[in-house]
ZAKERO-24708 format. One record per residue (C-alpha): y negated, x, z; residue in three letters. Coordinates in steps of 0.001 Angstrom, whole numbers. Example, Ala and Ser with C-alpha at 12.3 -4.5 7.8 and 13.67 -1.06 7.14 Angstrom:
! ZAKERO-24708
4500,12300,7800,ALA .
1060,13670,7140,SER .
! end
This chain:
! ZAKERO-24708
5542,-22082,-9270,UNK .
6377,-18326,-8706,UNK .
6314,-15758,-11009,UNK .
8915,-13658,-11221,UNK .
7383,-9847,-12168,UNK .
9180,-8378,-15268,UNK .
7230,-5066,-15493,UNK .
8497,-1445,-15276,UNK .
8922,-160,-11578,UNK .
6826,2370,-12069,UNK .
4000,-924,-12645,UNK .
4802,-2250,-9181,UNK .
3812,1106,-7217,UNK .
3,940,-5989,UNK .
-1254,4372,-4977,UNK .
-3376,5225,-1732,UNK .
-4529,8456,-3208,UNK .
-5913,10766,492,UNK .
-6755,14185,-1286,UNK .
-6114,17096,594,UNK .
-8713,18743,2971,UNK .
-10631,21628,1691,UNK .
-10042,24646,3791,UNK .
-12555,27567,2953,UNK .
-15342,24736,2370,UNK .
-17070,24945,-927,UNK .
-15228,27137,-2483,UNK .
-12042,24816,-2153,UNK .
-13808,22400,-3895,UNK .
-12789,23035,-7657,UNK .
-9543,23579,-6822,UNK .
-9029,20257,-5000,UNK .
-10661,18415,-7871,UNK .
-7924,19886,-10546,UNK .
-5239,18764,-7947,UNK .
-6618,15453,-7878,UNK .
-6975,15249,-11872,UNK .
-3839,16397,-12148,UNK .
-2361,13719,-9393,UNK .
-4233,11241,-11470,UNK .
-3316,11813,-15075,UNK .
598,12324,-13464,UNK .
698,8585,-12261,UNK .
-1027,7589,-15485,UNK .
1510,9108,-17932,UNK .
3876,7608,-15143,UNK .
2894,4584,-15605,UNK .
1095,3778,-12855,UNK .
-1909,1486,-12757,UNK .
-2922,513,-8938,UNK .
-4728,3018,-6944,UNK .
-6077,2063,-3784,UNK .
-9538,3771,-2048,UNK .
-10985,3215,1101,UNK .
-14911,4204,2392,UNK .
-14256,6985,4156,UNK .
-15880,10440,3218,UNK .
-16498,11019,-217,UNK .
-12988,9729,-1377,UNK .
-14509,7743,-3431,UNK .
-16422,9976,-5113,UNK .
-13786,12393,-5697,UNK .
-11592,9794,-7590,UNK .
-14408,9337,-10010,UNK .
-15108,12590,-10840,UNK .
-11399,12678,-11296,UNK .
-10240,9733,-12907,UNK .
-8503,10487,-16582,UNK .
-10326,8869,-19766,UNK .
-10096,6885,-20413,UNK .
-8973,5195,-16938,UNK .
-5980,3278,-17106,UNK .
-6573,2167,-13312,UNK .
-7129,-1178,-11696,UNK .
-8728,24,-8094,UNK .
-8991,-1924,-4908,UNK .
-11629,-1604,-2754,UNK .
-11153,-1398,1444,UNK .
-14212,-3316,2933,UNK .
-15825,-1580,6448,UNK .
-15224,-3282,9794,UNK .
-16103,-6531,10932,UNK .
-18246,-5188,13748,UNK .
-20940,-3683,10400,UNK .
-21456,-7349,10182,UNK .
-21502,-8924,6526,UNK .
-24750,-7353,5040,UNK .
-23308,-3425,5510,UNK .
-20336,-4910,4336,UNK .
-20586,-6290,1283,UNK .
-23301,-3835,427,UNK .
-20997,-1180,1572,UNK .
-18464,-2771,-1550,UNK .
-20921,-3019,-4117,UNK .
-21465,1199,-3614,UNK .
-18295,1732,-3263,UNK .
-18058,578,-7077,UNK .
-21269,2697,-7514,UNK .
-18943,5734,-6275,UNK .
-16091,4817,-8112,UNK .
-17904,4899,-11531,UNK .
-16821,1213,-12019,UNK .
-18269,-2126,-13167,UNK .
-15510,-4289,-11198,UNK .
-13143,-3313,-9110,UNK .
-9492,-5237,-9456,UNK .
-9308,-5812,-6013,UNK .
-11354,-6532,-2762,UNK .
-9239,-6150,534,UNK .
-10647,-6990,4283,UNK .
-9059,-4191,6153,UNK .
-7797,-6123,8709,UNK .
-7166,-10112,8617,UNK .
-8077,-9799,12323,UNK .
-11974,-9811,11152,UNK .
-11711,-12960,9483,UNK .
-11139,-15026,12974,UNK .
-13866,-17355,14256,UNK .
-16796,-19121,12410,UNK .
-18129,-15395,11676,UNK .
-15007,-14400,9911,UNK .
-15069,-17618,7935,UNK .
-18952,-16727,6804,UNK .
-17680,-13193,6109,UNK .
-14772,-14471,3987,UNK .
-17170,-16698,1812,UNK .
-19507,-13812,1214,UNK .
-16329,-12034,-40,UNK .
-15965,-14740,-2213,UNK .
-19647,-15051,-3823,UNK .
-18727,-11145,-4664,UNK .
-15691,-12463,-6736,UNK .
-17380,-14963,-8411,UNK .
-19932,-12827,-9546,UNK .
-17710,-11235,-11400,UNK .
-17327,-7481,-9441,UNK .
-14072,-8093,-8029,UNK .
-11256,-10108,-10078,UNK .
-9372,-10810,-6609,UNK .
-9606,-10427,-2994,UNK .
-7387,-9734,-641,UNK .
-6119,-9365,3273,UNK .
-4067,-6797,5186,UNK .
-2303,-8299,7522,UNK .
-98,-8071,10463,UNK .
3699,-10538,10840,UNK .
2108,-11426,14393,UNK .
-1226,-12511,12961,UNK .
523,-15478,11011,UNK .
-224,-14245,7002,UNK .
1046,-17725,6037,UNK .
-1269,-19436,7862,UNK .
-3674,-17263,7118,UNK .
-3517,-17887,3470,UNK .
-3158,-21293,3630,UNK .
-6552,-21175,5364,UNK .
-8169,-19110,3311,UNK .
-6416,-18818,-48,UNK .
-6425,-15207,-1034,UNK .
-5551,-13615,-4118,UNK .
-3313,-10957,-1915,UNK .
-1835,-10596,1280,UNK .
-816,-7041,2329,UNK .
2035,-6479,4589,UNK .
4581,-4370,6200,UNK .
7897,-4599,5050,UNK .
10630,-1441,4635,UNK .
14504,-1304,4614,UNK .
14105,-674,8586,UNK .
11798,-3504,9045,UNK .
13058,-6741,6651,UNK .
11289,-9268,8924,UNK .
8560,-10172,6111,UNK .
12221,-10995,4188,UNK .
14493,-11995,6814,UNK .
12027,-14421,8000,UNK .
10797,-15948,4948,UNK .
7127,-15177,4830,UNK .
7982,-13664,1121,UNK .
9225,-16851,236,UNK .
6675,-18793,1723,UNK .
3475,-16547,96,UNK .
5354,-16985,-3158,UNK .
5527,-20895,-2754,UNK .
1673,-20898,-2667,UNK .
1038,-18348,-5329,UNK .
-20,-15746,-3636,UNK .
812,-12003,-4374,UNK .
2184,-9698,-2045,UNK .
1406,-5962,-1831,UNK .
4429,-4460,352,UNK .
2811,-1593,2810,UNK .
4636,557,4683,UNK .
7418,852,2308,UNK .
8527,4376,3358,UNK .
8293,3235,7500,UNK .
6168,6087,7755,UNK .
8687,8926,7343,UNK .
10762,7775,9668,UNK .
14390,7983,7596,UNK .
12690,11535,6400,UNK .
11630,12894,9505,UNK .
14392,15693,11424,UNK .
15099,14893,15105,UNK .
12707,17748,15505,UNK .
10003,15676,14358,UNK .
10416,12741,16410,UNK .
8156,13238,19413,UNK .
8545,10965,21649,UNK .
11780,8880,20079,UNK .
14532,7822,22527,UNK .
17773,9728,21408,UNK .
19528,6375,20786,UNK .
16622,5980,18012,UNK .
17311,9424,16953,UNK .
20991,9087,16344,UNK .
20381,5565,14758,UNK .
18351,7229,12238,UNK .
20896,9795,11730,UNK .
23454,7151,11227,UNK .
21478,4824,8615,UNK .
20687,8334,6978,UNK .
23975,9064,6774,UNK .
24807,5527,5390,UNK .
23041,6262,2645,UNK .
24594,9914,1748,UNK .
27506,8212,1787,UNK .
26293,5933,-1352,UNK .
24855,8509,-2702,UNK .
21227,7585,-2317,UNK .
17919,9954,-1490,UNK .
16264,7932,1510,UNK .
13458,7338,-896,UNK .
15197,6224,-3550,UNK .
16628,3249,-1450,UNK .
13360,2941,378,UNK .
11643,1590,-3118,UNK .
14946,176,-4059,UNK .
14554,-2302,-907,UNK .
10700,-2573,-1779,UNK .
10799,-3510,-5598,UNK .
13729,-6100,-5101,UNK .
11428,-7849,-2578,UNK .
9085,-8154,-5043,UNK .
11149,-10261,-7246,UNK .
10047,-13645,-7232,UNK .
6592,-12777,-6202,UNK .
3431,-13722,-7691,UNK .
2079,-12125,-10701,UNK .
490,-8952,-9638,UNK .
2480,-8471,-6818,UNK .
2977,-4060,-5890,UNK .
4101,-1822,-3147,UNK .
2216,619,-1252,UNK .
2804,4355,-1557,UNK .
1016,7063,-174,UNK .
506,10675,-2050,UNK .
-1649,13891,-1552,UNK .
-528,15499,-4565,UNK .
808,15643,-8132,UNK .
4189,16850,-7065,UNK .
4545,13683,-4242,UNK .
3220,11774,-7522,UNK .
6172,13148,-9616,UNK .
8894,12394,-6474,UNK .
7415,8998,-6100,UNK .
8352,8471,-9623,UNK .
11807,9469,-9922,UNK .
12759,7855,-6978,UNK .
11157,4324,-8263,UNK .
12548,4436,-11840,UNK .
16457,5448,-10368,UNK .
18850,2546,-11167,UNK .
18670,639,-8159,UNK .
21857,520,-5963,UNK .
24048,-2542,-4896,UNK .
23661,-2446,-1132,UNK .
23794,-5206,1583,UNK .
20264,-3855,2917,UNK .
20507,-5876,5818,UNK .
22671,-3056,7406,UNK .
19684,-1222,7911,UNK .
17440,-3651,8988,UNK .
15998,-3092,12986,UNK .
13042,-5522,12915,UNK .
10157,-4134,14444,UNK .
11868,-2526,17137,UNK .
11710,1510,15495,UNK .
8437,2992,16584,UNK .
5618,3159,13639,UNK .
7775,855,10942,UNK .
5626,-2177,10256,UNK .
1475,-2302,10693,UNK .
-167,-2816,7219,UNK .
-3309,-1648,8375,UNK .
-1322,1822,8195,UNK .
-1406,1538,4299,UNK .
-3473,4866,4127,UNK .
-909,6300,6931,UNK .
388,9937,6285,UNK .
3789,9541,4986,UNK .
3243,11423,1773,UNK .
5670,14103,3560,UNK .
8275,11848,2480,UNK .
8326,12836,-904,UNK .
! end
């Protein structure tokens, strides 16, 4: 039976914190570690509870040293790629909890559902789940592509959580009625991609290598919205959290910040009343350049806000 998520909007954002690069080497360093407090304990008094880390770098690291206390954070975890092979990789999750400062993580995701194919996937998957049962990670989960099936996929292998793409120029995860069918077998949703990677932000300036038809269909849709009165970002979470209704319990949306400013943007924009539109006026399927790969969740679009 679904579960229809009755939680502030604030509650349905997850955040893929990237801090910012140092630039004078060391002597960056405290300086990036205040802005990442600072980030932090923002989305906390926010309201905030998801944050999303990946093993790259010492990204990890940095979180912990950063995290507010007490944390009010449920973190997911990004495993490595198939190719490590399943050793590195869950051992590669159990330190990344070691980094993190945690005992458990909330959630385990396989970075792409593209490792789990074959008999090796299928061996990798059940190590995933020994981790789980153990107790270190109260849910796994898949990123996954619309052209790699997700539905079948978690009928398959019954995930927790299914990441996808889905934005107000790219409904197809709607339109289509994968939503609807995830939510029929219980599984949550995390919505990636949410912002379609700047692209209703970005000037025509910015749009290397976009057709001028795609140029002056942006400027239309952004126009659209002026017209209603909307900031692109405010509809662009609009879209997102009313996809979520009806979801599983646990169910978020992706969004992507470098900074405690983005972090206070991201905010107002979710918590705005949400506006009556027909959405599907928007929608362009996967035909705009860079508006739908989940594997993206960590994609820089933080210039949105």
């Amino acid at each position: 039976m679904n579960t229809e998520i009755a939680v502030p909007p604030a509650a349905q954002l997850a955040l893929a914190v990237v801090p910012m690069p140092t630039r004078d080497g060391m002597a960056c360093l405290p300086q990036r570690e205040s802005d990442l407090a600072q980030l932090l304990q923002t989305a906390a008094d926010g309201g905030i509870r998801r944050v999303l880390t990946r093993p790259q770098g010492d990204e990890e690291r940095s979180l912990c040293q950063a995290w507010p206390f007490p944390s009010p954070f449920q973190v997911s975890v990004t495993t490595l790629d198939a190719a490590e092979g399943a050793d590195r990789i869950e051992a590669r999750a159990r330190r990344s909890l070691e980094r993190l400062g945690l005992p458990r993580g909330e959630v385990l995701m396989v970075r792409d559902g593209r490792d789990l194919a074959g008999a090796e996937g299928r061996a990798l998957w059940d190590r995933l789940v020994a981790l789980k049962a153990k107790g270190l990670f109260r849910r796994i989960g898949i990123r996954s592509r619309l052209e790699d099936s997700p539905v079948l996929v978690a009928r398959r292998l019954q995930p927790d959580l299914i990441q996808l793409p889905l934005n107000i120029l790219d409904q197809r995860a709607r339109r289509d009625g994968v939503l609807a069918a995830l939510a029929e077998q219980g599984v949550a949703v995390q919505l990636a991609s949410v912002l379609a990677n700047g692209l209703l932000f970005a000037g025509s300036d910015e749009m290397v290598g976009a057709s001028a038809s795609d140029v002056v269909l942006l400027s239309r849709l952004r126009r659209r919205l002026a017209e209603a009165r909307l900031d692109p970002m405010q509809a662009a979470l609009a879209y997102a959290g009313d996809s979520l209704t009806g979801m599983a319990e646990g169910s978020s949306l992706v969004a992507c910040v470098t900074s405690a400013a983005e972090t206070r943007a991201l905010l107002a924009a979710v918590n705005a009343p949400r506006p009556q539109l027909d959405w599907t006026l928007f929608d362009q399927g996967g035909r705009l350049a860079a508006a739908g790969d989940a594997t993206t969740a960590f994609s820089d679009v933080s210039s949105a806000a």
